[in-house]
C-alpha positions in Angstrom: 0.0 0.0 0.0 1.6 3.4 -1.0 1.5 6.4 1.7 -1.2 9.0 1.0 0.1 12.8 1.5 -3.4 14.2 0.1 -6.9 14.4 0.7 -7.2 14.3 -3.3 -6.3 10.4 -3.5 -9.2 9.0 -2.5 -12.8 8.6 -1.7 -13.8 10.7 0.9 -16.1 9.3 3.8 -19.0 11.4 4.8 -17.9 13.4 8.4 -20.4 15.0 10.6 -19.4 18.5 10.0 -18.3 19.3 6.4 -14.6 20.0 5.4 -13.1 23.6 4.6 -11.9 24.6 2.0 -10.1 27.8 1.2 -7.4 29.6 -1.1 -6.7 32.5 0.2 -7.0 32.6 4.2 -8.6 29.7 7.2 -9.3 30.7 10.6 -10.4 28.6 13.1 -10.5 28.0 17.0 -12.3 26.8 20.0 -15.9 29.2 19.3 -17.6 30.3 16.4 -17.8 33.9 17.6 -13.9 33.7 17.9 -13.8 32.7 14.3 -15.5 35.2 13.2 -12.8 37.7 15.0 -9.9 36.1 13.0 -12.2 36.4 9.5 -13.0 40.2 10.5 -8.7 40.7 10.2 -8.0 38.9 7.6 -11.1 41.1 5.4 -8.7 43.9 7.2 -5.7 42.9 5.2 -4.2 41.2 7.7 -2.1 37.8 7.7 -2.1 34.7 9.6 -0.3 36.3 12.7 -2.8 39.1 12.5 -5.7 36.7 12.5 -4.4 34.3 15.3 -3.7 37.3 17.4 -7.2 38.5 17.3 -9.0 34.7 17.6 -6.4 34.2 20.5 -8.0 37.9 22.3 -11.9 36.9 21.3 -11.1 33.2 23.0 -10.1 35.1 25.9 -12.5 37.6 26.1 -15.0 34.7 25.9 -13.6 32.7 28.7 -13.2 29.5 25.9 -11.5 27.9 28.8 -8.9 30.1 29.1 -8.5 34.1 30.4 -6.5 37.2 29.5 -4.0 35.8 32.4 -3.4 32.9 31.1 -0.3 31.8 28.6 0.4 31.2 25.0 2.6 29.2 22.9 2.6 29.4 19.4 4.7 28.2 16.2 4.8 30.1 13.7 6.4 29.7 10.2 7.6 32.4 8.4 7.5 32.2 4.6 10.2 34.9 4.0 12.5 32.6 6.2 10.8 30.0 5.5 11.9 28.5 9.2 9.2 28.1 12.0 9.5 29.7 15.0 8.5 29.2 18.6 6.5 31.6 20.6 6.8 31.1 24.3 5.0 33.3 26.5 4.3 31.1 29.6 4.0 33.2 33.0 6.3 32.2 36.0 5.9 31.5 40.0 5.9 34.9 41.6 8.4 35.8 44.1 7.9 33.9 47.7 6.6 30.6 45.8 9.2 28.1 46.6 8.6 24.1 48.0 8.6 25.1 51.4 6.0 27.9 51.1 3.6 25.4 49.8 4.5 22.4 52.5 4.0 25.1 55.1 0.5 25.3 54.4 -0.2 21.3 53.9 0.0 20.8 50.1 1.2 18.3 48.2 1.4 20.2 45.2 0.4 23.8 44.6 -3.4 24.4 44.5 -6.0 24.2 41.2 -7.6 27.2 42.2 -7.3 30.7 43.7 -4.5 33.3 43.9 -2.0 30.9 44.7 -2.8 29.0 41.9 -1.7 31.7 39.3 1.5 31.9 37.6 2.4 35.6 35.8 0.2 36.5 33.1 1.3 35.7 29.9 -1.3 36.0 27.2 -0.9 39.6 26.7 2.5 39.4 26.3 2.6 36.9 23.6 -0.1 38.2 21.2 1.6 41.7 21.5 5.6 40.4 21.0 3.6 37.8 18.6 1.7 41.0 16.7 5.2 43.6 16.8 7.2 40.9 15.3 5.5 38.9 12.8 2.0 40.8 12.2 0.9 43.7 9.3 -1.9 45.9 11.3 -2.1 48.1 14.0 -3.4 46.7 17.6 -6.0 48.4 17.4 -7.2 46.7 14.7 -6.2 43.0 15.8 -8.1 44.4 19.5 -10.9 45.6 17.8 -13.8 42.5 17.9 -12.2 41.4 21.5 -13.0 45.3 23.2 -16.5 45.0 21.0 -17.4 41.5 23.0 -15.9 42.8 26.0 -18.2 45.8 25.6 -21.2 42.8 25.3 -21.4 40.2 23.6 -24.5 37.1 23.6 -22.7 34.3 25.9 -23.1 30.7 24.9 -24.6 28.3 26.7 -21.4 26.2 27.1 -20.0 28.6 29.2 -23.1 30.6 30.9 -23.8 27.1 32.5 -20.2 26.5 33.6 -20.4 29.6 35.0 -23.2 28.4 36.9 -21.9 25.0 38.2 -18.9 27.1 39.7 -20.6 29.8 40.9 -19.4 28.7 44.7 -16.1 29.0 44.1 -16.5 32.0 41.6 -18.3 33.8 44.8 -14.5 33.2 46.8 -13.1 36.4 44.9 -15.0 39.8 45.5 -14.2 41.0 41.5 -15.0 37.5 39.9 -18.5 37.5 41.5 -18.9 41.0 40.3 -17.8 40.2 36.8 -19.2 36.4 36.2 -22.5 36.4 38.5 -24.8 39.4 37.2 -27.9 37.7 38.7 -26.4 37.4 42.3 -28.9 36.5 44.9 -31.0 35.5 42.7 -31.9 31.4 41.8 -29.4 31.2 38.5 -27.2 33.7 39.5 -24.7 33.5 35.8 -25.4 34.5 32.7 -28.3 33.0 30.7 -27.3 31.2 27.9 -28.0 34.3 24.8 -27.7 36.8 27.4 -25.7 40.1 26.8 -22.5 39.5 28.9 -20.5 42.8 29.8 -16.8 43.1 31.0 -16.5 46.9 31.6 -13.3 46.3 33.4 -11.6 44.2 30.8 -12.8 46.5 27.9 -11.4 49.4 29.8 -8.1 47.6 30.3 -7.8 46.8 26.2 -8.6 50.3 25.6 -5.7 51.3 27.9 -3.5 48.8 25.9 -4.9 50.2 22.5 -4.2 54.0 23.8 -0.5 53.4 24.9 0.0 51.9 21.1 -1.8 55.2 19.7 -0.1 57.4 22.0 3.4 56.3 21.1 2.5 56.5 17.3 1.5 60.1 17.7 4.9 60.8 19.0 6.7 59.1 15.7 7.1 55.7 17.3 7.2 52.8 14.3 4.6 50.6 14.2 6.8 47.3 16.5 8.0 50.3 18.9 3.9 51.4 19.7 2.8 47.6 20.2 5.9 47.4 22.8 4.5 50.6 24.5 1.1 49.0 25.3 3.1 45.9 26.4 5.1 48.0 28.3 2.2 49.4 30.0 0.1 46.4 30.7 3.7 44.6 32.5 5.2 47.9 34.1 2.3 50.4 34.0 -0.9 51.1 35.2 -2.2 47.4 34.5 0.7 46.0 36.7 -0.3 48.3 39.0 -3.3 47.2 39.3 -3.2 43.3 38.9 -0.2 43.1 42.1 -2.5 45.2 44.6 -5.4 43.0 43.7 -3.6 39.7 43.4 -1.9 40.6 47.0 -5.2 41.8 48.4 -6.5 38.6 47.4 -3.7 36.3 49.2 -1.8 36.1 46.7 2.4 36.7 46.1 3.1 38.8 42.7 5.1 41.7 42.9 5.7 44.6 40.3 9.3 42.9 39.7 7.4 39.7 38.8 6.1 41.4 36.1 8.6 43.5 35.0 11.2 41.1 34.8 8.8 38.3 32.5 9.8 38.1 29.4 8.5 36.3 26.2 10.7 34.0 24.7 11.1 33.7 20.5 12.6 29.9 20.3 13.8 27.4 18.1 11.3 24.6 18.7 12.5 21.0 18.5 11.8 18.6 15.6 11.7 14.9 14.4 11.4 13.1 10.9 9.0 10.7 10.6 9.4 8.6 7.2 10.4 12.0 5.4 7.7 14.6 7.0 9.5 17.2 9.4 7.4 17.5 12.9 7.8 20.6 14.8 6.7 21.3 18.4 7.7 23.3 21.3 10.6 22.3 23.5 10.5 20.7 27.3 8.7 24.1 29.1 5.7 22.0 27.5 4.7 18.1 26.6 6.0 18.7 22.8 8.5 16.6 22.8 6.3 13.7 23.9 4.9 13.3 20.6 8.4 13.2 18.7 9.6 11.0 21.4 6.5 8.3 20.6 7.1 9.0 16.8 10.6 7.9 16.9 9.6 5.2 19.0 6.4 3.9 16.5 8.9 3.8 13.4 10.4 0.9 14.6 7.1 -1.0 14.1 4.6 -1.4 10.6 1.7 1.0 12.0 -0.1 0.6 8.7 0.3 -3.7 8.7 -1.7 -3.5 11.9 -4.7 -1.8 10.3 -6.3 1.2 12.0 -7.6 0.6 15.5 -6.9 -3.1 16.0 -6.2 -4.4 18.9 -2.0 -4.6 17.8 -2.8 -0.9 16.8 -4.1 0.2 19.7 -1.8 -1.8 22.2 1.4 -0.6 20.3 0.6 3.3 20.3 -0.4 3.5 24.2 2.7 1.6 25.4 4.8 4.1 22.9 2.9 6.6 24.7 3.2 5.4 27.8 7.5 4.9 27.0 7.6 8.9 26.2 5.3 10.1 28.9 7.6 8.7 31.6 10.4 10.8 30.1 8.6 13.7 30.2 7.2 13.0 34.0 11.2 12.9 35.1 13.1 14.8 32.6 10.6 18.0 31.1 10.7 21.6 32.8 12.0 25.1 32.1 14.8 25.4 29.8 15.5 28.9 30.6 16.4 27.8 34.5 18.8 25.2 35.5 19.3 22.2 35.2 19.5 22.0 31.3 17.5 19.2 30.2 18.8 16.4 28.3 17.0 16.8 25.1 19.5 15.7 22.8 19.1 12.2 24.2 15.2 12.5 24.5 15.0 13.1 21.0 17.2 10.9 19.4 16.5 7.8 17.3 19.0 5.8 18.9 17.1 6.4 22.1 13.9 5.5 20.3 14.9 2.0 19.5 16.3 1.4 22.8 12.9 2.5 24.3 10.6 0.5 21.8 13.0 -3.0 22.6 10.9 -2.9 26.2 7.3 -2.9 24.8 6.2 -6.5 25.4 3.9 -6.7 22.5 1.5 -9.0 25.1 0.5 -7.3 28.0 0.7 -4.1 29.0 3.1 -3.2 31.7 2.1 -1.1 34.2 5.4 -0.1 35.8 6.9 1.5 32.4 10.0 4.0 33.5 11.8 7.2 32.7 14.5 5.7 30.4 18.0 7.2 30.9 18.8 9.3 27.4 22.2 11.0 28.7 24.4 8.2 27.2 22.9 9.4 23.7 24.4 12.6 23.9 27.5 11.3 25.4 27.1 12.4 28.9 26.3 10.4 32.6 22.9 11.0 34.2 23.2 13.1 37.3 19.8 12.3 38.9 20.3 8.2 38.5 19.4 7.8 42.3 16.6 9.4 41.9 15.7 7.6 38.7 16.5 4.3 40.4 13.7 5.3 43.1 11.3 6.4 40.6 9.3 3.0 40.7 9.2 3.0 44.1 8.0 6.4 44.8 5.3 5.6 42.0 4.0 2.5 43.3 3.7 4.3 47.0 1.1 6.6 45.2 -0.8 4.4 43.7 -1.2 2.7 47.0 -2.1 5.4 48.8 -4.3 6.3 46.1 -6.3 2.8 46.2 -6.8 3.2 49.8 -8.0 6.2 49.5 -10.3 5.4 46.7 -8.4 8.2 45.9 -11.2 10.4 43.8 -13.8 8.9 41.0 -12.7 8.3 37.5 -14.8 11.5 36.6 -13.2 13.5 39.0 -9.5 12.8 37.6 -10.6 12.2 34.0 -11.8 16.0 34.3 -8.4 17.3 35.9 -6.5 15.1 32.9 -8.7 17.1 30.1 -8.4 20.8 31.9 -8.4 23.8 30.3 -7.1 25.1 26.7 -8.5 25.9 23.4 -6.7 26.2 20.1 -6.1 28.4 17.1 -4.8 27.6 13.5 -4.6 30.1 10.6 -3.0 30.3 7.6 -3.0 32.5 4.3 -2.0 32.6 1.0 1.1 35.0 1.5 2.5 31.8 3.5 2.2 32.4 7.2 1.1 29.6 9.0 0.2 29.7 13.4 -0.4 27.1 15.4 -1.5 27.8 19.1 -3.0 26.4 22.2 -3.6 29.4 24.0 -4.8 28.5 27.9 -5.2 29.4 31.8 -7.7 32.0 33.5 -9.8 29.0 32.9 -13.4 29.2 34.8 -13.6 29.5 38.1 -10.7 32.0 37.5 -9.3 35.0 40.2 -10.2 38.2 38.4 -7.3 40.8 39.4 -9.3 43.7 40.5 -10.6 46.3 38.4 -8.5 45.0 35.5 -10.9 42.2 34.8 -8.1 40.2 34.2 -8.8 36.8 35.2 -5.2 34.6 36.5 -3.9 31.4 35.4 -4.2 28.3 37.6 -0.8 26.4 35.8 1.2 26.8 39.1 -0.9 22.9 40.0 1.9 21.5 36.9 4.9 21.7 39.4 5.9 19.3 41.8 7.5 20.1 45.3 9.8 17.2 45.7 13.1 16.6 43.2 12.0 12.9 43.7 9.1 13.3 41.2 11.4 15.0 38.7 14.2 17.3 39.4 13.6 19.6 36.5 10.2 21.1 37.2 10.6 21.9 41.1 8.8 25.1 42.0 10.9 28.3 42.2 10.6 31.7 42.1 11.5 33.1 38.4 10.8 29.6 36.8 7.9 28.3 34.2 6.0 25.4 35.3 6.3 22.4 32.8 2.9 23.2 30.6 0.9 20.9 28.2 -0.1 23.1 25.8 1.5 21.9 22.5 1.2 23.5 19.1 2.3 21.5 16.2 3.7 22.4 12.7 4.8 19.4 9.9 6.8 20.2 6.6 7.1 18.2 3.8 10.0 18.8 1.2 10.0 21.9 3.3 6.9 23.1 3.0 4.1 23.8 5.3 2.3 20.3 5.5 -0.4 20.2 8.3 -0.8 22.7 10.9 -2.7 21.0 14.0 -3.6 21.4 17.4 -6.2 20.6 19.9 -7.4 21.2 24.0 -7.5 18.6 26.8 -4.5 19.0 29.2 -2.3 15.1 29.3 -4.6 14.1 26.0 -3.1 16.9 23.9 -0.1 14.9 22.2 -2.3 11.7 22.6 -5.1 13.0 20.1 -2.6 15.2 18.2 0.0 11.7 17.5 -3.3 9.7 16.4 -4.9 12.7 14.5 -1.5 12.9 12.3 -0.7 9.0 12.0 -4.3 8.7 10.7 -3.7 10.8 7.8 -0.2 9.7 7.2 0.1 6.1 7.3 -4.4 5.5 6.9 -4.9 7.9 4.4 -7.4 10.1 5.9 -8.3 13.9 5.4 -7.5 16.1 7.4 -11.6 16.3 8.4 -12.2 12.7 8.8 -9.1 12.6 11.5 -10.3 15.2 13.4 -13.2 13.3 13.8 -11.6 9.9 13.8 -12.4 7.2 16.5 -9.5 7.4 19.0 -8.1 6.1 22.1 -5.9 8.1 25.6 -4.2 6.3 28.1 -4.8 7.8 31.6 -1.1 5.9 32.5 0.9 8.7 32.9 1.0 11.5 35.8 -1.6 13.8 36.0 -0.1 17.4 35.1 -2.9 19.1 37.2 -4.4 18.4 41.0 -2.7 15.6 42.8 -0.7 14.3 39.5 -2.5 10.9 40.1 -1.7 8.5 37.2 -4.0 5.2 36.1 -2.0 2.0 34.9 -3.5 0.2 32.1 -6.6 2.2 32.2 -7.8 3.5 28.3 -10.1 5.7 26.8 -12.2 4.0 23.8 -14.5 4.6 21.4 -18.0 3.0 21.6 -17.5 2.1 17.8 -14.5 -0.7 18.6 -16.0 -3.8 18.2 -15.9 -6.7 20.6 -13.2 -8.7 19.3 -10.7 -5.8 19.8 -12.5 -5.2 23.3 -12.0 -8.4 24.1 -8.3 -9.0 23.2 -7.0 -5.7 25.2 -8.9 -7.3 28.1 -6.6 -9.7 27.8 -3.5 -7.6 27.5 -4.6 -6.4 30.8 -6.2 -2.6 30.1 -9.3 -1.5 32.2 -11.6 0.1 29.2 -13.8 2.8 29.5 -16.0 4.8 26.7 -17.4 7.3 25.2 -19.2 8.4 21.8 -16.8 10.8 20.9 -12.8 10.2 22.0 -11.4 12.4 19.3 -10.8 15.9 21.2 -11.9 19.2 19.6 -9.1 19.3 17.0 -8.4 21.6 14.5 -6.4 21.5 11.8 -5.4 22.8 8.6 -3.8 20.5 5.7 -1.7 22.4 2.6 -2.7 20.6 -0.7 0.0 21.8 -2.7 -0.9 19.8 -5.7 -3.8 21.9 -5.9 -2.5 25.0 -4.0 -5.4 25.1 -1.7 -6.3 24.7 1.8 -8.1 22.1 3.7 -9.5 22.8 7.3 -10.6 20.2 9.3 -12.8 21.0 12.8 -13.6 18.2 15.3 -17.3 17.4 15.7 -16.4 17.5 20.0 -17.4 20.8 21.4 -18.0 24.1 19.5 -14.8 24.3 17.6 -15.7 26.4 14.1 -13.9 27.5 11.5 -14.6 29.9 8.1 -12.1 29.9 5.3 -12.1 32.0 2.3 
């Protein structure tokens, strides 16, 4: 069977939502509305950057499971360099957060919610460096549908109701109850579902933003020189200001410096070759690598010989998965603070095919490892102790976990999937951006009269070196994410641009999403709809890091015989209609020199193309 790079080799299935199509610009993301945002700048004139920037602000403004406090990460390729680029604007623990702050007041990890739960916002800061560097218009064009809905705009029912379920919590923080309930007191105290929902505060503070850019024009400031004035002002103005007396008044520990001193990041991102297509992703300050890791790993095997979703399929990818994961549970954290990971040995095939020699093609095992990848770029592992341990520390979890009952499925299935949306665009000038944007999720801390709400990533460190030495809490330092972008080139052009939400699931969906139009031949709609499976065997990267051995994620569509032989293999199964994740996608049909969007049929994921 020959490989299949377009959608234009075969007979197309029927999908639940149609396919785009588009040969000039494609804008999608997590809500319609927020589509519409990224169409409204590219009718502007504006490119793919432009576009993203604005659908990344709408998204926001929208509360599409993220918040203006949250972070970014983006890849970006740039057709006049024709070289992708990494955009990391992930906040950092304020000053006072350290291991021994948190074990001081009983936690095990840092909390899921409240002040102490927020990291430095980032958000801001990326679509402005994003918007001075690679953008066309002004930002108060790209701002322009985000201060309209902030100014009102008809809330979906999505997230009026979510609104509603967390209402307790929301009711904690004196400006989140003034922003998210309007109805206080009375029985349904959020937003109805169509309802006009107004964020005075947060249009006032994009205004501000939009005024510092306009200001600095006035004066003879160039366009790149005016967006860093509003960034300027939202990290050491006014907006700073603001969000460190409200975050303190509030119990939380940012200071001015915290701000001042963040910085974004423009990065090379990290990238494999898998059977002659170049994958791009973001390095170790998110999951990224995972995916290359499990791609170097799955080449040592014939994917396509085991036919889509058989049990061989199946049994193969999760204990790739699973191989990868482990690595990035022990060995993934801020590049930017020491120590310097070993990525060289993470991502190198020589690694790969000594990881893929331990799946036991039987069973799955349960007690899978961090490997040890410092040999592969000639150097001894300092933390082998500690890897040694590993097992041990694991197993005492899981113990403690079973006699705890530890919390229902539900419960940690919904901490594994938290948060995130994602945004793809691309035009005909060559600029392709791929982001999951998240954080400032719902039930979020609103910083005071900036209506700002704050990230809750500080839950993805660990206190103890034991659990993995390179994402220990610290003052300064970026908690090791999951938000992963990806970019592949073929003959070194853009290929598929893809990402999708869902917390530990991200690279999980994203690996499947790719291999099924790779090696199965399908387009790029059909795999974001495509029946597919998550292991729930590595750590948790949110709440108490729990992690679920052998337990999977499949789709009510596999048939009994396949059920029946991972029983055997030893997997726990559980299932549901749709296992895909909202992914979206964009595919770069070069014989043709179009476009093709895809837009998963889970959640309200939209695109419009043109």
């Amino acid at each position: 069977m020959h490989m299949i790079f377009g959608p234009h080799s075969f007979a197309q299935q029927r999908t639940q939502k149609p396919p785009l199509h588009a040969k000039h610009w494609m804008a999608i993301t997590g809500k319609p509305l927020a589509a519409t945002a990224g169409a409204m700048i590219f009718q502007k004139g504006g490119n793919a950057v432009d576009a993203a920037c604005a659908m990344i602000a709408a998204t926001c403004t929208m509360w599409d499971t993220l918040g203006w406090g949250g972070e970014t990460q983006a890849l970006i390729y740039n057709p006049h360099t024709r070289k992708v680029v990494g955009i990391n604007a992930l906040g950092v623990a304020p000053t006072g957060a350290t291991p021994e702050f948190f074990r001081s007041k009983g936690m095990k990890y840092p909390p899921e919610y409240g002040p102490l739960a927020a990291v430095t916002p980032g958000t801001p800061g990326g679509i402005l460096v994003m918007l001075a560097e690679f953008g066309k218009l002004s930002l108060k064009d790209v701002l322009e549908p985000a201060i309209q809905m902030a100014d009102g705009y008809p809330i979906e029912a999505e997230t009026a109701n979510l609104i509603e379920r967390e209402k307790e919590r929301l009711k904690q923080w004196p400006y989140s109850r003034q922003v998210m309930l309007p109805h206080l007191g009375e029985k349904r105290e959020a937003p109805e579902p169509g309802e006009i929902f107004r964020q005075p505060d947060l249009a006032a503070t994009l205004r501000k933003l939009v005024e510092a850019e306009q200001e600095a024009l006035k004066q003879g400031k160039s366009r790149k020189e005016a967006i860093y004035a509003a960034y300027d002002r939202f990290y050491k103005g006014d907006i700073a200001r603001e969000i460190v007396r409200s975050v303190q008044e509030q119990g939380g520990l940012f200071t001015l410096e915290d701000l001042a001193r963040w910085r974004v990041y423009i990065e090379e991102p990290v990238k494999t070759d898998y059977k002659g297509i170049e994958v791009y992703k973001l390095t170790t300050w998110v999951q990224g690598p995972v995916m290359l890791q499990t791609l170097n790993i799955l080449e040592n095997f014939d994917l396509r010989a085991m036919g889509y979703n058989s049990a061989r399929y199946i049994h193969t990818l999760y204990q790739a998965m699973n191989l990868a994961f482990a690595d990035r549970d022990f060995y993934y954290g801020d590049p930017y603070f020491p120590p310097a990971e070993p990525v060289r040995g993470l991502l190198s095939k020589e690694y790969a095919r000594e990881r893929a020699k331990l799946i036991n093609m039987e069973r799955n095992d349960p007690n899978i490892k961090p490997g040890d990848p410092y040999p592969f770029q000639g150097e001894r592992n300092p933390y082998l102790k500690l890897l040694e341990k590993w097992g041990e520390q694991q197993k005492g979890a899981a113990k403690s976990d079973s006699q705890e009952s530890a919390r229902s499925n539900e419960e940690f299935e919904k901490d594994f999937y938290a948060g995130t949306t994602s945004v793809i665009a691309a035009d005909e000038e060559g600029w392709v951006v791929s982001v999951t944007p998240s954080g400032g999720w719902i039930p979020a801390v609103i910083a005071g009269r900036t209506g700002i709400g704050l990230s809750q990533r500080m839950q993805s460190f660990v206190l103890d070196e034991a659990e993995n030495p390179f994402n220990v809490v610290a003052p300064g330092k970026r908690p090791r994410a999951t938000l992963t972008p990806s970019l592949a080139l073929r003959d070194g052009e853009p290929y598929l641009a893809f990402a999708v939400q869902g917390g530990d699931s991200q690279d999980q969906n994203l690996l499947q999403f790719f291999l099924n139009i790779v090696e199965f031949g399908m387009t790029v709609q059909e795999a974001t709809e495509a029946a597919n499976f998550n292991s729930f065997q590595m750590r948790s990267s949110f709440g108490n890091h729990e992690s679920r051995p052998g337990r999977i994620l499949l789709n009510e569509a596999i048939p009994s015989w396949v059920r029946a032989e991972l029983r055997k293999m030893g997997y726990e199964m559980t299932f549901a209609a749709r296992t895909s994740g909202p992914i979206n996608a964009i595919l770069f049909d070069r014989k043709h020199g179009t476009m093709w969007g895809g837009s998963s049929n889970h959640g309200e994921d939209y695109g419009i193309a043109w």
